[in-house]
C-alpha positions in Angstrom: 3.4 35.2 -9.4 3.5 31.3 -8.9 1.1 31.7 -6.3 -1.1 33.5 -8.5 -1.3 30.9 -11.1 -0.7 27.6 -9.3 -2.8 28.8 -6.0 -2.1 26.3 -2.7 -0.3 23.6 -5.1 2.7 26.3 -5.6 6.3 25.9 -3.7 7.0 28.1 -0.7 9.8 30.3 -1.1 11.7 28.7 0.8 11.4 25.5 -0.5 12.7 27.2 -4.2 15.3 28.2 -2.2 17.3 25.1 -0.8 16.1 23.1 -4.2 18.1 26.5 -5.9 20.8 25.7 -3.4 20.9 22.2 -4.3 21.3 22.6 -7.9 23.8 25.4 -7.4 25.6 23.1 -5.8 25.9 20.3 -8.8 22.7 18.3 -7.9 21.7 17.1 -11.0 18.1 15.1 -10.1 15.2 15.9 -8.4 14.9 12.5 -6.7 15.1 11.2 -3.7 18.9 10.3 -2.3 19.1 7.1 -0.6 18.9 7.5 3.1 20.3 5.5 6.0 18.0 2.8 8.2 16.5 -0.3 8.0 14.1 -1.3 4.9 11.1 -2.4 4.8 11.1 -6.0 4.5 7.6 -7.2 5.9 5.9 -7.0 2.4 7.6 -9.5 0.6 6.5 -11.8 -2.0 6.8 -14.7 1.0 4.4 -12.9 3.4 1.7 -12.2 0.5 1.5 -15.7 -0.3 1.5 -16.7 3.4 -1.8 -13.9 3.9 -3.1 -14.9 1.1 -3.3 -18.7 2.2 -4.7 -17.8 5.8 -7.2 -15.7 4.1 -8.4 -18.2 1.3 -8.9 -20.8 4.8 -10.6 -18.4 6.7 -12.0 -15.4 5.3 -13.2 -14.0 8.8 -10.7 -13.2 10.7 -9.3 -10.0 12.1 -5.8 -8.0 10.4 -4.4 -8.4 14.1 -5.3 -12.6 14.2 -4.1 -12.6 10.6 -0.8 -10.2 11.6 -0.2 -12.7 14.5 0.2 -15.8 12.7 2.2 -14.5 9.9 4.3 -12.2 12.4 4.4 -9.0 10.4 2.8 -6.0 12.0 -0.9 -4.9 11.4 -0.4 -2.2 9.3 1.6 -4.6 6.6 -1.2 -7.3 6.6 -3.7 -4.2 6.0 -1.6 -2.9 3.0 -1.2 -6.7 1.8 -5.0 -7.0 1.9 -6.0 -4.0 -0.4 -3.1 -3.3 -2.3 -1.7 -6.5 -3.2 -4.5 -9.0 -2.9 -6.8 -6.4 -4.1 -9.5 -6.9 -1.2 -11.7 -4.8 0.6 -14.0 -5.1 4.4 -17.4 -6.0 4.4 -19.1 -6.8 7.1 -15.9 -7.6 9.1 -15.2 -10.3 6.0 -11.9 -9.8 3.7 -13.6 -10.6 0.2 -11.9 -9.8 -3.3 -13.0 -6.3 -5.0 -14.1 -8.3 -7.8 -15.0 -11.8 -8.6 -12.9 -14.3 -10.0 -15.1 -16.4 -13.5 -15.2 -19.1 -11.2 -17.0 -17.7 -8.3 -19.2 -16.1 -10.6 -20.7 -19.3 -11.7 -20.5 -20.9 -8.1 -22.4 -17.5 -7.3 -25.3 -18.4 -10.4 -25.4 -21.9 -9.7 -26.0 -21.4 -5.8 -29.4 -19.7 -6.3 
């Protein structure tokens, strides 16, 4: 019947099994439990602020030049650049989605 009404987005049976098991058994959330292992400590208020300097210097270079000098791997600059500094590619150039009041009048005044 759930697949019915709720199509590919419905829980296997199984799955409703062990999360039926689970609350049998006095779990009381559906959230995650903590889980042993290192966290993640490269994307830190410290390293944004260091990317975000290198970047305002030189807006061309590459996630890998950029992951060298702040020594974080290239996958945490990458996630740095779009999701915390808001930024996107173009043309091999890290530029902000949107821009700021001032560098829309430097932009007008340039012309």
């Amino acid at each position: 019947m759930l697949v019915q009404v709720y199509g590919d987005n419905a829980m296997k049976k199984t799955a409703v099994y062990r999360w039926v098991k689970r609350f049998s058994e006095g779990r009381g959330s559906v959230t995650d439990e903590e889980r042993s292992g290192r966290p993640a400590t490269s994307r830190t208020e410290e390293n944004i602020a260091k990317v975000r300097q290198i970047v305002r210097e030189n807006h061309r270079l590459t996630v890998r030049s950029i992951a060298e000098q702040v020594i974080i791997d290239g996958e945490t600059v990458r996630k740095i650049l779009t999701e915390d500094l808001d930024m996107r590619k173009v043309c091999a150039t890290m530029v902000p989605k949107e821009l700021t009041e001032e560098q829309k009048q430097r932009r007008v005044f340039s012309y």
